[in-house]
C-alpha positions, 0 to 999 in steps of 0.5 A: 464536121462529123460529131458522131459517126454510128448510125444507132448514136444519131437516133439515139441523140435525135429521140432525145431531142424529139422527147425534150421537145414533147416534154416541153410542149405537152407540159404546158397544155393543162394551162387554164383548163377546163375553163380558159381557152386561148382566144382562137381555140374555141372557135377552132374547136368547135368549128372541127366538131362542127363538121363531124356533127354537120357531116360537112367538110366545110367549116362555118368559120371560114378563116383559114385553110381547112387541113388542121380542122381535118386533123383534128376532126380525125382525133375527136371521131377516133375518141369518139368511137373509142367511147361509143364502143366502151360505153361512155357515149350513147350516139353523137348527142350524148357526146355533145353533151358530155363536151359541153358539161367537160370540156376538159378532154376534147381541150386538152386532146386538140393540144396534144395534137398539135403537140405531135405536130410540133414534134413532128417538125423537129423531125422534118428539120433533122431530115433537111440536115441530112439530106439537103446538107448530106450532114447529120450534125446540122440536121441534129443541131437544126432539131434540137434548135426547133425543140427549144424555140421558143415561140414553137413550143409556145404554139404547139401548147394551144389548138391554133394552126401555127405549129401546122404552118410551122410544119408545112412551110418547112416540108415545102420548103424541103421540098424546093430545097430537094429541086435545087439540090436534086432535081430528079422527077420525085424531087419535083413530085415530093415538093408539089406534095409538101407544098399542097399540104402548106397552101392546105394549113395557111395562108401565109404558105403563098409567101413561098411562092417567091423562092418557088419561082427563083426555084423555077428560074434556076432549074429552067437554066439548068434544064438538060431539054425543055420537055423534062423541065415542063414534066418535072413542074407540070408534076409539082403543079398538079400534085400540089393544085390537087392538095391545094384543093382539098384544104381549100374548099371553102375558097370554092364553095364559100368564095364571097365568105372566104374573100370577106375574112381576107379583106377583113384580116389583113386589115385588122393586121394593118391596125391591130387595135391602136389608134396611133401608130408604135412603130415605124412602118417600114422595111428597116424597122421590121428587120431592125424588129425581127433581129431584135425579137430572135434575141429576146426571145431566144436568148444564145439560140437566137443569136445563133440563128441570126448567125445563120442569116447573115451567114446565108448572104455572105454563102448565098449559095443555091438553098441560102437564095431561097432562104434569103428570098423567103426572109425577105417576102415576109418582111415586104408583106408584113412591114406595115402591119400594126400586128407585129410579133412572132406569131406572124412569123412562127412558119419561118422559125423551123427554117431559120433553126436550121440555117442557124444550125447551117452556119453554126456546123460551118464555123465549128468544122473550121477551128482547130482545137485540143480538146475540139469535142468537149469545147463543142459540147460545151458551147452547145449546152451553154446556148441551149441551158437559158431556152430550156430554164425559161421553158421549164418555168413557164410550163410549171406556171401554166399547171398553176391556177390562174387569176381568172380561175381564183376569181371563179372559185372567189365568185361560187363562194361569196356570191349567191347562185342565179345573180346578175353578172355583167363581164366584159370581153367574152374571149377573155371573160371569167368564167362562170357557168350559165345557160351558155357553155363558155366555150360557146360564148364568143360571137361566132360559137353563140351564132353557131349554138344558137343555129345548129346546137339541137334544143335537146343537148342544150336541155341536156346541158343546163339540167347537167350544171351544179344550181350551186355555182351557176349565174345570170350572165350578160355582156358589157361588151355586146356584138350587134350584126351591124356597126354602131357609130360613137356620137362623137364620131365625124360624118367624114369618118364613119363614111371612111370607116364604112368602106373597110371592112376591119372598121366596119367589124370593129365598130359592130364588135365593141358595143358597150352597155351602158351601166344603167341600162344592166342596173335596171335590168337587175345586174348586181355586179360587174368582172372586168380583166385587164387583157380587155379593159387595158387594150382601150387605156392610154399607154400612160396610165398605170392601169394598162399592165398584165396584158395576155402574159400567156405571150410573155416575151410579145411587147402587147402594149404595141397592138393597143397603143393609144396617145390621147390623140387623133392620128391624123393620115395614119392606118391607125387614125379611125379606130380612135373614136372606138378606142375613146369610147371603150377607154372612157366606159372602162374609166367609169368602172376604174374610178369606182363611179357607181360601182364599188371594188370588192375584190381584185386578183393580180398574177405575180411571178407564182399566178398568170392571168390579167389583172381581174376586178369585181364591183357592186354596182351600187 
C-alpha cells in the first residue's frame, strides 16, 4: 500500500513527524532545573566535563561504553569556545566556576543533545521502511511510532545513554537487516559501522550478537564462494572492532575498574532493592511482563506493536528471524532481573515501532474499502491521539515547580541561613545550597570534587553563593569506603553478602547516622522524600507512595519490595538485613520519635516530585 506517491509529500509528512517528536522531547527538558537532576545525569555530566578539564578520553566513572561522553564533551567544548570568544568565560577555570554557580546551561544543553539523538532515531526508522521494506508508507508510520513512544521521549528528556542505545541498536540493526536483504560488500562495510557504533554507546548492543551470527548463518548458505563470504565478514569485523575500540577504551586501559562495575551492575539488576521477590523470575513472566508494559504504556500504539511481533512468527521471513531472535535474547538475559522495566528494554523499542508499522502497512494493504484513504487516516489519528495527550501533559507538569523546589524556596524563607541540616539520599535530596555543589553531592561526583576539582574554582564557588540562602548540610545516609555490617545480621550471611560485589556496594552505600550523633553535632532539622525513605518501607504501609513519579507508568514498588520477612533461598534474600535497618531508622522520623513534623509537601496531579517532610529534631 502506497498512501502518498510525491516525493516532496513524503519529506513533507516525515519533517512533521520528526518535529512533533523535538517538540515532544525538548518540551520537557526544563523539568527540575537548575536544581534536581535525574539521578544518572549528574555522574554523566561531570564525568564528560571531566575529560575535557582532564584532557582525557577516559572517564572516571567506568560505567558504560564511552561515545555518548564523547558527544557531549563535543557540545560543552563547542559552548565553550563560543563563550571564551564572546567573553563569558575567561579560561577553563572560570567556566568550571560559571557551571558550578549555574548549572542551568550545561543541564539543559546535555538534554537537548540527547533530544537531537531522539530525533535522530525517527530518522533512521523512516530509512529501515524504505530501504529494507522498499515501502515508504511503513517507514513514515515506523517514524511516526518511535516519535510518539513513550518510553523514547521519556529518555530522550534526561542526559542518559538510552536514547543513544536506542539509536545504534537501531542503525545496527539496519545494518544486518542490509546483509540479509543486500548483501553486497558496503552492505556488510556499512553494518560493521552501525554495529561499532552500538558496543561504543552500550552494553546491552552485545544482545545482538545473536541475530548477527543467525545473520552469518544465512549468508554462509547463501554464499556464491567462500572467499567473498570471508571478505564481506572480515570487512563488518575490522570496521566494527575498530569502532568497538574507540568507545571502549576503558575496557583496555581501565580493565580491573571496568570488569568490577559489570559484576557489581549486573548483580544489582538481579536484586534491585527488594528483600523478596515481586515476580516470578522466568521467561513466560517476562513476555507475559513486556506484552503488558507495551499497552500501558503505549496505549493503541502498543497494541500496534505487539501486532508486529506476532505478525513476525506468523511471516518469519529473513528480517522478521532477526526480530524474533533479538526478542528473544532480551527476555532470556533479563528474565530474572529484579530491575524490571522499559528502561531495560528502550534499545529494542524503535525496532519493535517499526515491526509494528511492518504489520500495520500489511494489514492495511489487504482490505478493500470505499472511502480506503479516509478510514486509514482515521484509524491512524485514533492510535496515535491517546500517546500524543498523555505526552503533552506530561511535558506541562515537568515545566511546573516540583515539591522538592517548593521545599527549598520553603526552607530560604523560614530557616536561618548557616543552620544544620541533615537530608537523606543525596540522588534525591532537596537541594539546598552548601559548600558543595549539588550536583557534586553524590558519592562519586564528591570523590571526583574532592580529587580533581582545583582549591581555586572551589574558592571561587562558595564566594559566588547568596550567604542568605546557603546552609550546613550533612548526610543521614552516609557512604563509607567499606561495608558496615547491621548487628542483627548472621555471620553466615555477611560471609555470603561478601563475595558479591552488589551486597558489598550496598552495604557500604546505605550507612545511617544515627539521630543523636547529628543532635549532638548541632543538626536542628532533618528533610526526608519519599523516592528514598519509601525504597525501605514495607509494601503495606500507607506511606510507601509517590515513589520517582518522573517514571509515571513504571510499577516502582517492584525494585523496593519489601514483606516483613526474610526470603529464604531467593536472589533477594541478603538485602533484608539492610532494607530492616534502613526501614526502622526512617520508622524513628515517620512517627515523629524525637523529631517534630513542621512542614510536608505532597505532588498532585498539578506538582511532581516525592512526598517531602521537614522535622525539628526536638
Amino acid at each position: 500500500m502506497q498512501i502518498i506517491t510525491k516525493k516532496h509529500q513524503n519529506v513533507s509528512i516525515l519533517i512533521v513527524i520528526c518535529v512533533v517528536g523535538a517538540l515532544l522531547r525538548l518540551g520537557g527538558v526544563r523539568y527540575g532545573t537548575p536544581y534536581i537532576f535525574h539521578p544518572d545525569e549528574a555522574r554523566i555530566i561531570l564525568d564528560s566535563l571531566s575529560m575535557g578539564q582532564r584532557l582525557s578520553l577516559l572517564s572516571i566513572d567506568v560505567n558504560y561504553p564511552l561515545l555518548y561522553k564523547y558527544l557531549l564533551l563535543v557540545g560543552y567544548g563547542i559552548y565553550f569556545v563560543t563563550g571564551k570568544a564572546y567573553g563569558v568565560f575567561l579560561d577553563r577555570l572560570d567556566f568550571a566556576t560559571n557551571f558550578m554557580l549555574h548549572p542551568n546551561i550545561i543541564l539543559i544543553l546535555s538534554r537537548i543533545i540527547t533530544s537531537i539523538i531522539g530525533v535522530s532515531t525517527i530518522v533512521v526508522g523512516f530509512i529501515w521502511g524504505k530501504k529494507i521494506e522498499k515501502s515508504i508508507t511503513t517507514g513514515l508510520l515506523a517514524a511516526l511510532f518511535i516519535s510518539l513512544e513513550w518510553q523514547l521521549v521519556l529518555e530522550s528528556q534526561f542526559t542518559l545513554h538510552q536514547s543513544l542505545a536506542a539509536l545504534s541498536a537501531l542503525l545496527a540493526f539496519y545494518g544486518i537487516s542490509l546483509i540479509i536483504t543486500n548483501g553486497n560488500l558496503k552492505s556488510y562495510i556499512w553494518a560493521g559501522v552501525f554495529f561499532g557504533i552500538a558496543i561504543s554507546s552500550h552494553h546491552t548492543s552485545v544482545l545482538l550478537i545473536p541475530s548477527i551470527i543467525y545473520c552469518i548463518y544465512h549468508t554462509y548458505k547463501a554464499r556464491k564462494t567462500s572467499k567473498n563470504f570471508i571478505r564481506n565478514w572480515g570487512y563488518f569485523s575490522a570496521t566494527s572492532i575498530i569502532l568497538g575500540i574507540f568507545g571502549n577504551l576503558n575496557w583496555i586501559l581501565q580493565f580491573q575498574k571496568s570488569l568490577n562495575f559489570l559484576t557489581q551492575g549486573s548483580g544489582a539488576g538481579k536484586v534491585a532493592f527488594s528483600s523478596t521477590p515481586f515476580y516470578i523470575y522466568n521467561i513466560p513472566s517476562i513476555i507475559f511482563w513486556f506484552f503488558k508494559e507495551l499497552i500501558i504504556w503505549d496505549s493503541f500504539i502498543g497494541v500496534i506493536l505487539l501486532f508486529g511481533i506476532f505478525h513476525s512468527i506468523k511471516k518469519h521471513s529473513k528480517t522478521d528471524v532477526l526480530y524474533i531472535i533479538l526478542l528473544a535474547t532480551y527476555f532470556i538475559f533479563f528474565h530474572n532481573w529484579a530491575f524490571r522495566w522499559m528502561h531495560l528494554f528502550v534499545a529494542i523499542l524503535p525496532i519493535s515501532c517499526i515491526y509494528g508499522a511492518k504489520a500495520l502497512n500489511t494489514y492495511l494493504s489487504s482490505i478493500h474499502l470505499v472511502e480506503k484513504k479516509k478510514f486509514i487516516s482515521a484509524l491512524i489519528i485514533l492510535s496515535i491521539i491517546p500517546n500524543i495527550i498523555q505526552l503533552v501533559k506530561v511535558d506541562i507538569m515537568k515545566n511546573k515547580v516540583e515539591t522538592r523546589q517548593l521545599a527549598k524556596e520553603w526552607v530560604e524563607k523560614n530557616i536561618a541561613p548557616n543552620t544544620k541540616i541533615a537530608v537523606d539520599w543525596s540522588a534525591y535530596a532537596v537541594p539546598l545550597e552548601s559548600d558543595i555543589p549539588t550536583i557534586m553531592r553524590n558519592n562519586v561526583a564528591k570523590n571526583y570534587y574532592d580529587t580533581y576539582i582545583p582549591q581555586k574554582v572551589k574558592n571561587d564557588y562558595v564566594k559566588g553563593l547568596d550567604e542568605d540562602k546557603k546552609y550546613i548540610l550533612y548526610q543521614i545516609i552516609n557512604p563509607h569506603k567499606s561495608p558496615t555490617w547491621p548487628t542483627n545480621m548472621p555471620k553466615s550471611a555477611i560471609k555470603s553478602a561478601n563475595t558479591l560485589a552488589v551486597f558489598r556496594d550496598l552495604y557500604s552505600y546505605f550507612t545511617f547516622e544515627p539521630l543523636e550523633k547529628l543532635k549532638k553535632e548541632g543538626v536542628e532539622y532533618i528533610i526526608i522524600e519519599s523516592y528514598t525513605y519509601g525504597m525501605f518501607l514495607e509494601q503495606n504501609d500507607p506511606s510507601k507512595i509517590f515513589l520517582h513519579n518522573i517514571y509515571f507508568k513504571d510499577n516502582i514498588n517492584s525494585f523496593n519490595n519489601h514483606d516483613g520477612y526474610l526470603a529464604t533461598g531467593s536472589q533477594n534474600e541478603l538485602l533484608y538485613y539492610l532494607a530492616k535497618e534502613g526501614r526502622d531508622y526512617f520508622k524513628v522520623l515517620l512517627k515523629e520519635e524525637g523529631a517534630r513534623l513542621i512542614k510536608e509537601f505532597f505532588p498532585s496531579n498539578r506538582t511532581l516530585g516525592p512526598v517531602v517532610k521537614i522535622y525539628q529534631l526536638l
